[in-house]
Backbone as JSON, one array per atom type, in Angstrom:
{
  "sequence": "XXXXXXXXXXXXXXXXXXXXXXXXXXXXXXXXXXXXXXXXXXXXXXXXXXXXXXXXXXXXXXXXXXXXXXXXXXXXXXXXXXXXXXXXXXXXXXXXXXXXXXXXXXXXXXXXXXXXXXXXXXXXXXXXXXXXXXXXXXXXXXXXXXXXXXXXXXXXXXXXXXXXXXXXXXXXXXXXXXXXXXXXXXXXXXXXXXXXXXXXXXXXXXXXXXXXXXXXXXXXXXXXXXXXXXXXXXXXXXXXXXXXXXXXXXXXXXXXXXX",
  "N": [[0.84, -1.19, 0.0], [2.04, 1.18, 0.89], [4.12, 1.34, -1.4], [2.54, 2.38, -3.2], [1.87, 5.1, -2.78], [3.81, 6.26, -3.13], [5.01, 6.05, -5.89], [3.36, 7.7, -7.48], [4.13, 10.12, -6.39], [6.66, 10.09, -6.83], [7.06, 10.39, -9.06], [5.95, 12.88, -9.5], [7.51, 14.31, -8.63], [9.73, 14.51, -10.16], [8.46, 15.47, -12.73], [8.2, 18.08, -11.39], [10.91, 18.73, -11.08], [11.9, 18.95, -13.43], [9.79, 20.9, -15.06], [11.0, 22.89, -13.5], [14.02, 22.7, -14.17], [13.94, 23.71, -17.24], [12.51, 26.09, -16.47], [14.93, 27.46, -15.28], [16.8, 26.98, -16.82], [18.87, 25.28, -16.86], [20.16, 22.04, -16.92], [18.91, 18.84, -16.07], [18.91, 15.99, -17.07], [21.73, 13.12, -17.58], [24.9, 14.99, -19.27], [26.1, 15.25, -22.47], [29.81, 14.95, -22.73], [31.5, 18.18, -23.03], [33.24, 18.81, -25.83], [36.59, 20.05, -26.11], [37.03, 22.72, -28.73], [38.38, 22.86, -31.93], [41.66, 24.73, -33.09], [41.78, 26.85, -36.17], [44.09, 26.47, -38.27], [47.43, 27.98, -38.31], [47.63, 30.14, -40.96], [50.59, 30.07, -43.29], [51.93, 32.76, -43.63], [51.26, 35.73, -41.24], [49.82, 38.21, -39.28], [49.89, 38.51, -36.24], [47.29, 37.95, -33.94], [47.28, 40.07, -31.22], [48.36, 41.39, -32.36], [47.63, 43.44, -34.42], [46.32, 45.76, -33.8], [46.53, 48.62, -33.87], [46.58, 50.57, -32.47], [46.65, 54.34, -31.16], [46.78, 57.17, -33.14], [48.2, 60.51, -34.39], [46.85, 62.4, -36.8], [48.54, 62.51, -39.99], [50.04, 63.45, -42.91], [52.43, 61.43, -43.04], [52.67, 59.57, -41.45], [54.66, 56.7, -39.61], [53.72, 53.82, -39.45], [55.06, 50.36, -37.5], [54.61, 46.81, -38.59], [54.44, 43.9, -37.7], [55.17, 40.78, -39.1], [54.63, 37.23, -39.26], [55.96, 34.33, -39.51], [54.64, 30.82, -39.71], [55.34, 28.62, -40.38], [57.96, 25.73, -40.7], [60.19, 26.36, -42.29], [62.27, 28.93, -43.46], [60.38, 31.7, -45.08], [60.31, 33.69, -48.1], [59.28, 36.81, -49.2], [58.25, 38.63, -51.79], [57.36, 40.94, -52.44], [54.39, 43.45, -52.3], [51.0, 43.35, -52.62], [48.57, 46.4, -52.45], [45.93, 47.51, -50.68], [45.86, 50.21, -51.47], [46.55, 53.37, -52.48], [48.01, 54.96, -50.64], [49.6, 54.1, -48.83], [52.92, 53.51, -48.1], [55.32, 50.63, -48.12], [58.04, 49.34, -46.68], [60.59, 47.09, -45.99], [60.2, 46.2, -49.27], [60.93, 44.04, -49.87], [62.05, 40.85, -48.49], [63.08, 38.45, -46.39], [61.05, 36.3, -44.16], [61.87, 34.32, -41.32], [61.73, 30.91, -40.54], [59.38, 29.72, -38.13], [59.52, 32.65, -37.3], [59.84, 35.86, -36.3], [59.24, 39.09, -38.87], [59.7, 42.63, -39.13], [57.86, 44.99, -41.15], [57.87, 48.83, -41.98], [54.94, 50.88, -42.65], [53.92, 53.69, -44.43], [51.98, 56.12, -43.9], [49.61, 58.33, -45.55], [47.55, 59.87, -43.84], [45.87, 61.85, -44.13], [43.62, 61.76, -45.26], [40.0, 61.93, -46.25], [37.03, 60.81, -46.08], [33.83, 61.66, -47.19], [31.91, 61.23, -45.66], [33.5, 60.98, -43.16], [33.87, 63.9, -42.29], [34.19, 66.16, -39.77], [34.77, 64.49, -37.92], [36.89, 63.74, -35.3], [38.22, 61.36, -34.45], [38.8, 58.04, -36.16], [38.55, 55.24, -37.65], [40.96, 53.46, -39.3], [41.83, 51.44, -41.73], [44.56, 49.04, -43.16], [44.81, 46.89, -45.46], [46.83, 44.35, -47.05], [48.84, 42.33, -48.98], [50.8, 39.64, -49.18], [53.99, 38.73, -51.92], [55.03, 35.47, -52.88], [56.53, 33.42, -54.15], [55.49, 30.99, -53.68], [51.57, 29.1, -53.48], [48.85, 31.56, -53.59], [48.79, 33.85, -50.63], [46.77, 35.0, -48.05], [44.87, 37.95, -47.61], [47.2, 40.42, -45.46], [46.15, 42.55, -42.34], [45.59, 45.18, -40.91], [44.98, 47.63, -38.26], [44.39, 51.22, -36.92], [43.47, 53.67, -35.05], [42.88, 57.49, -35.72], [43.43, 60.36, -34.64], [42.33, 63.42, -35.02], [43.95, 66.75, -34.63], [42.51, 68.91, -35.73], [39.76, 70.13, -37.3], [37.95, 70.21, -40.16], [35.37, 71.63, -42.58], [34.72, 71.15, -44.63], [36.27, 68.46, -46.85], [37.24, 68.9, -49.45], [37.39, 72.1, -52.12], [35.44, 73.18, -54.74], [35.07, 75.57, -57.09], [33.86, 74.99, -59.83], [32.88, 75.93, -62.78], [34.15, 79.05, -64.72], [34.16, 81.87, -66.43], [36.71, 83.48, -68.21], [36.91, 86.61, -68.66], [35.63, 87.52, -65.75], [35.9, 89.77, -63.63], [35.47, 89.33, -60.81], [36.08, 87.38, -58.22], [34.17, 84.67, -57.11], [34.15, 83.98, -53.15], [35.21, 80.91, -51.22], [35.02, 79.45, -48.25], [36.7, 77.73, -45.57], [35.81, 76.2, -42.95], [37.35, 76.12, -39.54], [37.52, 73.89, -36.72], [39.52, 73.59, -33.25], [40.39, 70.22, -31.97], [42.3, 69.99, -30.13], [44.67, 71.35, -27.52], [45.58, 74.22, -29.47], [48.17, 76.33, -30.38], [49.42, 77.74, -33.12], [48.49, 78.2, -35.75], [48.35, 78.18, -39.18], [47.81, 79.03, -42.75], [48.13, 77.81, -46.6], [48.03, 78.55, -49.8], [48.88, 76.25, -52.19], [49.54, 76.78, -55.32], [49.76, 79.36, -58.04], [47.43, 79.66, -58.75], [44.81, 80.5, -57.07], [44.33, 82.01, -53.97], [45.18, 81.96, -49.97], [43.73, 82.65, -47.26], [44.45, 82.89, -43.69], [42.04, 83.2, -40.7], [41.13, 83.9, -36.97], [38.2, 83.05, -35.96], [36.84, 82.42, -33.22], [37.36, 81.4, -29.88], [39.68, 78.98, -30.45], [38.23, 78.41, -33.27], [38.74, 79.33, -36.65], [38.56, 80.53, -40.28], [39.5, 80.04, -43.13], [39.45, 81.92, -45.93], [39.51, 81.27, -49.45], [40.57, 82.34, -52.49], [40.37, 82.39, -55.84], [42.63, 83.14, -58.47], [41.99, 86.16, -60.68], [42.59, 87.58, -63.86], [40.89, 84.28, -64.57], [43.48, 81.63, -65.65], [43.29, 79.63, -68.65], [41.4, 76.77, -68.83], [41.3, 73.1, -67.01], [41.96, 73.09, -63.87], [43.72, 72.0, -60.76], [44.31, 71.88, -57.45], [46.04, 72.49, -54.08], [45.08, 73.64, -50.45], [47.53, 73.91, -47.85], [47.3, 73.3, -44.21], [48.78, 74.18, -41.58], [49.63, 73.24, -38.14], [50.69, 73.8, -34.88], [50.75, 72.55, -32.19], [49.69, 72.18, -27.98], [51.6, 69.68, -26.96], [53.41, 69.78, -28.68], [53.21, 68.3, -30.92], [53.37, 68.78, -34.42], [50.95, 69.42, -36.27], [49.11, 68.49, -39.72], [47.25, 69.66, -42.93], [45.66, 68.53, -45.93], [43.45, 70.18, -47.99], [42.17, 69.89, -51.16], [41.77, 72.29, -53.9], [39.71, 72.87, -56.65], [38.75, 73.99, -60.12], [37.66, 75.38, -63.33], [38.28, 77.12, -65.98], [35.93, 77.84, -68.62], [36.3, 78.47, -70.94], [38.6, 77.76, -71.92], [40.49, 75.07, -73.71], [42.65, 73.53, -72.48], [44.17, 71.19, -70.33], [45.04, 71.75, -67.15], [46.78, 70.5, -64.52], [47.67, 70.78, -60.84]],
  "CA": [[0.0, 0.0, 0.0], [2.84, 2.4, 0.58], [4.21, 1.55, -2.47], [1.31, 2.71, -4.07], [1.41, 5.91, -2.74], [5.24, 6.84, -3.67], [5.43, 6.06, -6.81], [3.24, 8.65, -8.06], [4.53, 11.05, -5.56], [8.23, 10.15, -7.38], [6.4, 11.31, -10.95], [5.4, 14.18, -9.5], [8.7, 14.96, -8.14], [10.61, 14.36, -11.65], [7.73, 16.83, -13.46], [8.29, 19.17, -11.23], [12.2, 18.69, -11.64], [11.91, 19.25, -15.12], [9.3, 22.2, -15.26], [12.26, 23.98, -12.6], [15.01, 22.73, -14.74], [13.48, 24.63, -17.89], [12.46, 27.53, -16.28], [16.1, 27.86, -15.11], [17.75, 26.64, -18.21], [19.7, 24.22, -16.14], [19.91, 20.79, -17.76], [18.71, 17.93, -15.78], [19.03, 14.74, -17.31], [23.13, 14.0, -17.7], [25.14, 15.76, -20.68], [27.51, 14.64, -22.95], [31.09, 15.9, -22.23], [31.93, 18.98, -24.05], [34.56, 18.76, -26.44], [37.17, 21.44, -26.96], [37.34, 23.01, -30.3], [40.12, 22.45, -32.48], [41.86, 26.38, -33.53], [42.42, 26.32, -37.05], [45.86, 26.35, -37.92], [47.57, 29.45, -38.87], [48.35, 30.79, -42.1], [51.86, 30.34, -43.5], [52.24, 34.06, -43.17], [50.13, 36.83, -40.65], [49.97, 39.3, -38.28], [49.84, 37.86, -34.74], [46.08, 38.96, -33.47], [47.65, 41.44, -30.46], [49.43, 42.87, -33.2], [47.07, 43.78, -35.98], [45.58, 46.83, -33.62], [48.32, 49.4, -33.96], [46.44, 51.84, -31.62], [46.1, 56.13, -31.83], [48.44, 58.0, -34.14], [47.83, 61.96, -34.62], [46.92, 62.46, -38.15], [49.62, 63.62, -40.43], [50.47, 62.7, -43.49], [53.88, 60.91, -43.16], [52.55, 58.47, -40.52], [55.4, 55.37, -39.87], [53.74, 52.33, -38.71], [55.47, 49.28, -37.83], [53.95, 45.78, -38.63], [55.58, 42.05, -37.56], [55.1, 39.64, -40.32], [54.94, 35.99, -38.49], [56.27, 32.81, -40.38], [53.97, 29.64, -39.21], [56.01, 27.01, -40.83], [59.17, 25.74, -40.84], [61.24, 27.05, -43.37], [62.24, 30.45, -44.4], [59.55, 32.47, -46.56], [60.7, 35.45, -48.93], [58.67, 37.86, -49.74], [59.19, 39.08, -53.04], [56.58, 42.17, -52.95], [53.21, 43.42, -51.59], [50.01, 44.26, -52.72], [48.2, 46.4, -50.95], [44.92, 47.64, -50.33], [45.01, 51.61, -51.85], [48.13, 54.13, -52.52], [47.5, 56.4, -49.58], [50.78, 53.77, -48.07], [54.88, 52.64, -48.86], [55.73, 49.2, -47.41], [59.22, 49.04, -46.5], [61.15, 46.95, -47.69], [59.49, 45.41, -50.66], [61.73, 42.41, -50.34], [62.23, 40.2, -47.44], [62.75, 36.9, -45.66], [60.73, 36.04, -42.5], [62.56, 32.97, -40.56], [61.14, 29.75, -39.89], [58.56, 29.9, -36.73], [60.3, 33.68, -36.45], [59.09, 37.27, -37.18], [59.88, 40.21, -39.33], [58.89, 43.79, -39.23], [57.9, 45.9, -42.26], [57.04, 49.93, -41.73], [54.47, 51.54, -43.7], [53.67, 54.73, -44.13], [50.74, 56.04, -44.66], [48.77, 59.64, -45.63], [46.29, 59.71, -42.59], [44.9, 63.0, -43.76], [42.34, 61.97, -46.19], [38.71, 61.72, -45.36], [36.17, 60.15, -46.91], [32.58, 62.83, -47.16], [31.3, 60.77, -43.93], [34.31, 61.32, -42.12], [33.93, 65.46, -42.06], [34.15, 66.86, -38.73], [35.04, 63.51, -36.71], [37.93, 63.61, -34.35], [38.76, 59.96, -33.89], [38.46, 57.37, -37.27], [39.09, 54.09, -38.03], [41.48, 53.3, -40.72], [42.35, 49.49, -42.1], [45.1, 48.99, -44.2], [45.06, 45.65, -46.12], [48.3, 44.32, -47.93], [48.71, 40.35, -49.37], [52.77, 39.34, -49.47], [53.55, 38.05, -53.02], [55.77, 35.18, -52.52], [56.66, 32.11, -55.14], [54.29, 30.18, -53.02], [50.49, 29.99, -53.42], [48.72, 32.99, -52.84], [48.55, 34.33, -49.51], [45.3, 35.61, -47.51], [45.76, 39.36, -46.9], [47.14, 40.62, -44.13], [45.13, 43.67, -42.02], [46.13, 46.06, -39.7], [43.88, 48.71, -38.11], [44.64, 51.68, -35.8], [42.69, 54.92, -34.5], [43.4, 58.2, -36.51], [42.92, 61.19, -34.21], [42.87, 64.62, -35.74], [43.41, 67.89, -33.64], [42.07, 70.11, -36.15], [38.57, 69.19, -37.9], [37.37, 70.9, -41.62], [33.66, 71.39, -42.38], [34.91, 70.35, -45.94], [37.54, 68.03, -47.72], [37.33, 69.96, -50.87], [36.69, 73.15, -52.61], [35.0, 73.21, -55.99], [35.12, 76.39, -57.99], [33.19, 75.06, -60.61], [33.07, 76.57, -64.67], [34.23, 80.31, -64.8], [34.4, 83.16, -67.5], [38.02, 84.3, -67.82], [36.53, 87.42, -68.86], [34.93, 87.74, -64.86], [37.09, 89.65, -62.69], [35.28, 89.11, -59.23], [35.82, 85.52, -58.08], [33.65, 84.14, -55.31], [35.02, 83.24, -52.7], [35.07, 80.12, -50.73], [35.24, 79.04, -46.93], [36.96, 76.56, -45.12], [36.15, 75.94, -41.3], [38.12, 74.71, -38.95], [37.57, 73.85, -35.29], [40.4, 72.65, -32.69], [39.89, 69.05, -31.32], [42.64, 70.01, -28.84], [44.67, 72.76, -27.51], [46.53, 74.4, -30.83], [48.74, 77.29, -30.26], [50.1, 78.68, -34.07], [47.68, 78.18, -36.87], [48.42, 78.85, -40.42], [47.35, 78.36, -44.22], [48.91, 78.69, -47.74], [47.67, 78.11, -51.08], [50.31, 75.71, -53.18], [49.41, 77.55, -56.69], [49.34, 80.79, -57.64], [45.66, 80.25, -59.26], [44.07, 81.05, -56.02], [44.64, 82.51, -52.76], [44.32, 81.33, -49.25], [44.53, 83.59, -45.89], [43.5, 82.08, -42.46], [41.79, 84.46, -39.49], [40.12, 83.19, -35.76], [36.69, 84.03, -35.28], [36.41, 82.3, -32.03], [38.4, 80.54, -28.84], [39.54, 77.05, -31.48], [37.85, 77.97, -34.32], [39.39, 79.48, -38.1], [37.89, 80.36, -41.07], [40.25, 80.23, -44.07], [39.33, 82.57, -47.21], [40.22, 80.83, -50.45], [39.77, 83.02, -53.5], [40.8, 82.12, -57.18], [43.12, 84.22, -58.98], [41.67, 86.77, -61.71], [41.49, 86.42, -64.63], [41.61, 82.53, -64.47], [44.03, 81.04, -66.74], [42.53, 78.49, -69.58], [41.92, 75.31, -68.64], [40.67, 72.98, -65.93], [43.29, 73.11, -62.29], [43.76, 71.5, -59.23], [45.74, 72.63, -56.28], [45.59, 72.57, -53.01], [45.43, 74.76, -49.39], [47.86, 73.43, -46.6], [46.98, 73.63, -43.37], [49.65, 73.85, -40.19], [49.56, 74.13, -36.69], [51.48, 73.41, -33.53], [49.73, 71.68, -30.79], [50.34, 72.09, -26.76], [52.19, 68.53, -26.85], [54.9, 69.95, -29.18], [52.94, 67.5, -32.13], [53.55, 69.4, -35.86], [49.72, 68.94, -37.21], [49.24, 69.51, -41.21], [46.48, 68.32, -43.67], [45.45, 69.01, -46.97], [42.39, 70.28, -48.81], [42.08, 69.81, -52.85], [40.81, 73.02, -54.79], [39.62, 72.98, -58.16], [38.0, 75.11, -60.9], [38.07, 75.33, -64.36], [38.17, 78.5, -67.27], [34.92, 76.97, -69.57], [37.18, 79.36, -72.34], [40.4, 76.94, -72.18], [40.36, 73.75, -73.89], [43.64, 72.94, -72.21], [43.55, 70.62, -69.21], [45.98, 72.35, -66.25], [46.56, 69.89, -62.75], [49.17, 70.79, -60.46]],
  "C": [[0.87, 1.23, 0.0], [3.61, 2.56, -0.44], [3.72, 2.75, -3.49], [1.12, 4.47, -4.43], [3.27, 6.97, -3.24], [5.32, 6.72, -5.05], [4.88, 7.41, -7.61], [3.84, 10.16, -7.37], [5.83, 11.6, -6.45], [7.67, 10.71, -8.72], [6.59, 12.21, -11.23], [6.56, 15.05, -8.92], [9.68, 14.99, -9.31], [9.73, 15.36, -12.65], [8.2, 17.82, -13.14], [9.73, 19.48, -11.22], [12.51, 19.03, -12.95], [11.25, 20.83, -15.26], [10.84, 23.07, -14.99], [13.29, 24.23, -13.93], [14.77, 23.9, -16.32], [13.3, 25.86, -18.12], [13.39, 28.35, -15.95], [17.4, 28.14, -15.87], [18.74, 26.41, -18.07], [19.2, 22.4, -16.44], [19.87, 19.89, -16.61], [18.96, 16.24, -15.36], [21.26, 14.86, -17.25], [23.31, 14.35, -19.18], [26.19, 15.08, -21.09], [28.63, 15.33, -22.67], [31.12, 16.66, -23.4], [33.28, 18.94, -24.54], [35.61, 19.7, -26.81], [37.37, 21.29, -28.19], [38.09, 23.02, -30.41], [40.43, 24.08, -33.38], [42.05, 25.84, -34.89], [43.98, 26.96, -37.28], [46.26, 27.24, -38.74], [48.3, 29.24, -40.5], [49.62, 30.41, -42.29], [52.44, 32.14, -42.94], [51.21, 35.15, -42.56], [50.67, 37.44, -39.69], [49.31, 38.61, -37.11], [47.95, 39.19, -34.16], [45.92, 40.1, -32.16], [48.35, 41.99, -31.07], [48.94, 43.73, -34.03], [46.42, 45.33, -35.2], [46.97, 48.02, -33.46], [48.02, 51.24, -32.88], [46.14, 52.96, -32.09], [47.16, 56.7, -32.08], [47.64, 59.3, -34.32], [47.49, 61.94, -36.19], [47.73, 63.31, -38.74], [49.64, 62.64, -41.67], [51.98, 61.79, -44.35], [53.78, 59.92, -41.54], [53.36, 57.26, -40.56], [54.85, 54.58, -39.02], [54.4, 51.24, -38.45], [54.73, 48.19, -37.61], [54.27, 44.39, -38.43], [54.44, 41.54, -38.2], [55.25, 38.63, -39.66], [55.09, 34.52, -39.55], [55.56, 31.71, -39.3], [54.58, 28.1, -39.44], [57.59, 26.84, -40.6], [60.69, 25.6, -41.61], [60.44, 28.22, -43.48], [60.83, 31.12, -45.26], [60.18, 33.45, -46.8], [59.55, 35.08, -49.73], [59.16, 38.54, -50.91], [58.35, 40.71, -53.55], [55.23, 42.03, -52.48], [52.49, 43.83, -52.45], [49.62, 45.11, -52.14], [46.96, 47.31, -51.56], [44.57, 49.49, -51.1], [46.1, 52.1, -52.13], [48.1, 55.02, -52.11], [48.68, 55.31, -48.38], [51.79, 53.48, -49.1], [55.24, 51.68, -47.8], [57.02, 49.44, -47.81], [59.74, 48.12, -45.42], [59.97, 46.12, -48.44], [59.82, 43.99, -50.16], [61.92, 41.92, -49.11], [62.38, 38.95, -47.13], [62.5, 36.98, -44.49], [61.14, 34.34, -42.16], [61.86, 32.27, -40.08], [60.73, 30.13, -38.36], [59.13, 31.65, -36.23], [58.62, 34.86, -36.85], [60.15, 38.26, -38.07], [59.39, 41.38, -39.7], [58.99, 44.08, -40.36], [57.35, 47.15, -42.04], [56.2, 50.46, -42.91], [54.31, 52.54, -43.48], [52.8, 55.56, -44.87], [50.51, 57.76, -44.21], [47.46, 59.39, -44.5], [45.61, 60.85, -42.75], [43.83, 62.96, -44.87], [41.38, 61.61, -46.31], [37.89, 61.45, -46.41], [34.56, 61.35, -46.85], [32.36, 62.31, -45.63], [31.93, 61.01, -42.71], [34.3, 63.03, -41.74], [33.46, 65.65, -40.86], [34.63, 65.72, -37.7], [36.66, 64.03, -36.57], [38.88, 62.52, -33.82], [37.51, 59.25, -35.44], [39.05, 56.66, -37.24], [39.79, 54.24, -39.5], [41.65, 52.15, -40.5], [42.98, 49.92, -42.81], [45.01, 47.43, -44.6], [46.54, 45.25, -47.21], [48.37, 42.47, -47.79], [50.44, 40.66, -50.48], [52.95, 38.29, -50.74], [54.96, 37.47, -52.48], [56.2, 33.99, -54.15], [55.92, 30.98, -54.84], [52.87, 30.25, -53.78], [49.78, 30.99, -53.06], [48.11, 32.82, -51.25], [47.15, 35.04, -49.2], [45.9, 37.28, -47.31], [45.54, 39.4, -45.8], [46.79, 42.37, -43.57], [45.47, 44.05, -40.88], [44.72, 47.06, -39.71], [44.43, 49.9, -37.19], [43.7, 52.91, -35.76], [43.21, 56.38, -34.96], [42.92, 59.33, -35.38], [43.43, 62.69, -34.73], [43.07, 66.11, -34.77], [42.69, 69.18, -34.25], [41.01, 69.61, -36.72], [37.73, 70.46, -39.47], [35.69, 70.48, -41.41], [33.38, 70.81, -43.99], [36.23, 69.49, -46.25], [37.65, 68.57, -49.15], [36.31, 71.14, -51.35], [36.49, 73.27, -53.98], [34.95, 75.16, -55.82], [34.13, 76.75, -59.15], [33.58, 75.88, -62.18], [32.95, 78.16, -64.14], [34.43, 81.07, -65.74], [36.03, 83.27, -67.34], [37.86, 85.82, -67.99], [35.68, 88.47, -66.97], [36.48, 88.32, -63.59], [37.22, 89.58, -61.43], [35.12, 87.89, -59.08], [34.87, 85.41, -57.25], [34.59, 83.59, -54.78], [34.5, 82.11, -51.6], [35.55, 80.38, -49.12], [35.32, 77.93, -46.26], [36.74, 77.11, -43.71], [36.79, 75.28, -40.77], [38.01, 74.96, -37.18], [38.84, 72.74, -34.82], [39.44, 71.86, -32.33], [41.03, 69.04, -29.93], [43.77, 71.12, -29.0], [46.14, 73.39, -28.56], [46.62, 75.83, -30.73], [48.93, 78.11, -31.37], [48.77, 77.53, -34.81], [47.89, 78.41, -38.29], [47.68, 78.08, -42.03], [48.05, 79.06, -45.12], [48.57, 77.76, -48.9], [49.55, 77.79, -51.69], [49.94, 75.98, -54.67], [49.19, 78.79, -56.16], [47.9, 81.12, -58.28], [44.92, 80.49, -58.11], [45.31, 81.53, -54.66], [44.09, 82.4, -51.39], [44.68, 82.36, -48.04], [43.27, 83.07, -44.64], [43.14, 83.7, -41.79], [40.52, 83.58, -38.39], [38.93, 84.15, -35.68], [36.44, 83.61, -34.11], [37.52, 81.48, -31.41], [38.69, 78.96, -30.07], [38.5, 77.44, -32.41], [38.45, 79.21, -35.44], [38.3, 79.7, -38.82], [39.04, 80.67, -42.21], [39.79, 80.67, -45.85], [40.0, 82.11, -48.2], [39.44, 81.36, -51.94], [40.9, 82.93, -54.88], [41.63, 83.4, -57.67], [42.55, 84.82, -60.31], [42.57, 87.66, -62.33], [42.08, 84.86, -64.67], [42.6, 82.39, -65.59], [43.43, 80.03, -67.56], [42.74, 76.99, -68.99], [41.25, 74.64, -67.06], [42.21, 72.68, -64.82], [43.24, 72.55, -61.27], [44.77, 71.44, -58.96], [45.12, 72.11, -55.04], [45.92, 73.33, -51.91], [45.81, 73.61, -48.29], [47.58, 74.09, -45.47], [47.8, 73.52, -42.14], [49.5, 74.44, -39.09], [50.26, 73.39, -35.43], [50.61, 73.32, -32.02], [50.49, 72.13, -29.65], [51.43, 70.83, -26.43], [53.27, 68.57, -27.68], [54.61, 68.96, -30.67], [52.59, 68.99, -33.03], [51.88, 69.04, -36.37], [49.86, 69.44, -38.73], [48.42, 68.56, -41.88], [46.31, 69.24, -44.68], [43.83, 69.22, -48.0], [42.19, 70.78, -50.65], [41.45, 71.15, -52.83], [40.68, 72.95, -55.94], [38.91, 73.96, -58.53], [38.04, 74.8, -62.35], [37.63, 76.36, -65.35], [37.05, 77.59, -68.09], [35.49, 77.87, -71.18], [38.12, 78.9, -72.91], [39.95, 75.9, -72.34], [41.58, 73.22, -73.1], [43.78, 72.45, -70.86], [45.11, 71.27, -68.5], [45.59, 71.34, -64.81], [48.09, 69.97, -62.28], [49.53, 70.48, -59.58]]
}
């Protein structure tokens, strides 16, 4: 008779073991052993994954990164030349051997001052560089670096159009570049690199610029591009300097002018 009365008791104690277990999303019954995963196995040649983040660099454009190259196998690889990902870097050297199970650095150096439309006014940007090592081997996976671009000065444009002009017109319009600090910037300056326009900085407020860029009249024939540098000397003793394209073009000159 007491049988009788446990067994369903035990039922009702394994339901309600289960409901719990469910509602906890704590497994019950037993489990199979978990198996560790197997890594897959590296590349002949890469960038070690605490290496590929290369951190915050000031923006300038003469940025030297350095990058370790890691050999996975055992023998030698040479490198006989890189691809790489854009021509806004210079991989040095070209040529190389990285040593069985070793490493070997290569610096690049890269233009960090040129912004994409989306990037206008940010202060902190991701850049990637990509680059795939040509060897006598099969081809290689590329290898990818990343680091944090921080600018101390910030434009409200990356370029100044001009647009089609009369040469016959002898009042240009003129254009305006803004510029706000991103941190604290002592000397300021600007200077048109042609003499088809003209560039002259002046502060309108605590960190902020406005740089007047006005075409030279009468235009010369032809379509032009130049550009206005920008320098300034930071509290930290860092050189800042970036560059903004101008163009224009005489609609009177068939003759194409880029300088």
């Amino acid at each position: 008779m007491r049988m009788r009365t446990l067994v369903p008791i035990a039922v009702t104690s394994i339901a309600i073991a289960v409901v719990a277990g469910i509602a906890t999303g704590r497994a019950i019954w037993p489990q199979p052993a978990l198996t560790t995963p197997v890594n897959a196995p590296l590349p002949p040649l890469y960038v070690a994954e605490d290496k590929r983040d290369l951190g915050e660099v000031w923006e300038t454009s003469d940025a030297v990164l350095t990058i370790p190259i890691s050999n996975s196998t055992d023998k030698p690889i040479e490198i006989l030349d890189f691809e790489t990902s854009c021509d806004c870097g210079e991989i040095s050297p070209r040529r190389l051997t990285v040593p069985a199970n070793g490493t070997a650095n290569v610096t690049v150096k890269m233009d960090l001052t040129r912004r994409t439309i989306q990037q206008i006014g940010l202060d902190r940007r991701r850049f990637t560089h990509s680059f795939k090592p040509v060897t006598s081997s099969p081809k290689h996976d590329p290898l990818e670096v990343q680091w944090i671009v921080r600018s101390g000065a910030v434009f409200n444009h990356c370029a100044i159009h001009f647009g089609a002009t009369s040469p016959r017109e002898k009042a240009q319009a003129t254009r305006t570049l803004k510029i706000a600090a991103r941190t604290n910037i002592l000397k300021i300056k600007a200077r048109a690199l042609s003499d088809r326009f003209s560039a002259s900085i002046r502060q309108v407020s605590e960190g902020n610029w406005e740089v007047e860029v006005i075409p030279a009249s009468p235009l010369l024939p032809g379509t032009w591009q130049s550009e206005v540098a920008i320098e300034w000397l930071q509290a930290d003793a860092f050189r800042g300097h970036s560059k903004v394209t101008v163009t224009g073009r005489n609609v009177a000159g068939a003759t194409k002018v880029f300088e």
